[in-house]
C-alpha positions, -999 to 999 in steps of 0.1 A, spaced: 214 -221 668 197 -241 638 208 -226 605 197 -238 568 222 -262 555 239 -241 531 253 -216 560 268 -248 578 301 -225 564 296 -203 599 304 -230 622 336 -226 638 353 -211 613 388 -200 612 382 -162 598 362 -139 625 336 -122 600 322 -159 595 328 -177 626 294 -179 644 306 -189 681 330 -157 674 304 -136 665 280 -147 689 310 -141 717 320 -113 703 280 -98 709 278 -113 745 314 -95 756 312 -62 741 270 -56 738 274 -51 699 295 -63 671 311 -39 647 330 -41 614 363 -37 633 354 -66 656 342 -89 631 379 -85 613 404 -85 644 417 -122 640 439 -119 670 406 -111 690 395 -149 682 421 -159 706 410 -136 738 404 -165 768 369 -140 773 361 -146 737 371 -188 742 351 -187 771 316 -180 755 328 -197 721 324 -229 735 285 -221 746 276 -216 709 265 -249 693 253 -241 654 228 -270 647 219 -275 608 182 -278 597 175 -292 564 141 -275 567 152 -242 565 168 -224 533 194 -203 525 198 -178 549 172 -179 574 183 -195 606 164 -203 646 184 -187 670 177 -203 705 193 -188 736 193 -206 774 197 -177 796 212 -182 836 178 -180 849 162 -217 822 144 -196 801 149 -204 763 138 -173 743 138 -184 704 136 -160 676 136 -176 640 153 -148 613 139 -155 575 159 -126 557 191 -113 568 190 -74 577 195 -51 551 178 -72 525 148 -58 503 129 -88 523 144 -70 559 153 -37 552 175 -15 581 162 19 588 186 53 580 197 58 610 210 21 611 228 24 575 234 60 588 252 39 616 266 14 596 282 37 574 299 54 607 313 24 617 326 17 587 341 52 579 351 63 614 382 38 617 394 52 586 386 87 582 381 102 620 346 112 632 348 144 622 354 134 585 324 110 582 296 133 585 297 145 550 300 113 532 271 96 553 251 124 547 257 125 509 252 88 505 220 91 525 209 114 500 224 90 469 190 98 448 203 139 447 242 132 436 243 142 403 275 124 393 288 99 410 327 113 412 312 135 437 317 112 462 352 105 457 365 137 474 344 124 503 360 91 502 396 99 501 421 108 531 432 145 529 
């Protein structure tokens, strides 16, 4: 992976939500990534995790700026699909669709509240633009 040289900060970092080969490992064991995984530190020692670490190699080009980066994958079979990212998701200049902040928002809220709980909250934040007052929300975002 070829990332601009401000973002060199994501290579092999100590601290999961930033390490690169993590995430990247992380995405190849589990099929997704989600704000629990990103944050479980003991997870950056699984051998699985080690394992596919060591096939992530993060490649700085001066040519690209902040935040864009050329992610290049070698697949079992010698094909190298490339996919080159210019604004990170859920930037004005990429934005996510509702059902992925809808998602999001779950995977946040769920750890913390229960399933059953994070309906309302996602549903009220979804509709942000009708809350007349913004302490409405706190009810929503508290633990009974």
């Amino acid at each position: 992976m070829q990332i601009a040289p401000c973002l060199a900060c994501v290579n092999n970092r100590l601290m999961p939500d930033i390490c690169m080969q993590h995430l990247v490992a992380v995405m190849l064991i589990d099929k997704t990534v989600s704000f629990r995984s990103v944050h479980d530190k003991p997870c950056m020692q699984d051998p699985a995790i080690l394992r596919e670490r060591v096939k992530v190699e993060v490649k700085v080009d001066n040519e690209l700026v902040s935040h864009q980066a050329i992610v290049e994958v070698t697949l079992a079979d010698g094909t190298h699909p490339t996919e080159r990212v210019d604004a990170v998701r859920g930037t004005a200049q990429n934005p996510m669709s509702r059902d992925e902040v809808a998602a999001k928002a779950r995977d946040v809220i769920t750890p913390v509240f229960g399933m059953a709980a994070c309906a309302k909250p996602v549903e009220k934040l979804l509709a942000f633009e009708t809350v007349k007052n913004t302490r409405e929300l706190r009810p929503l975002l508290q633990r009974a």
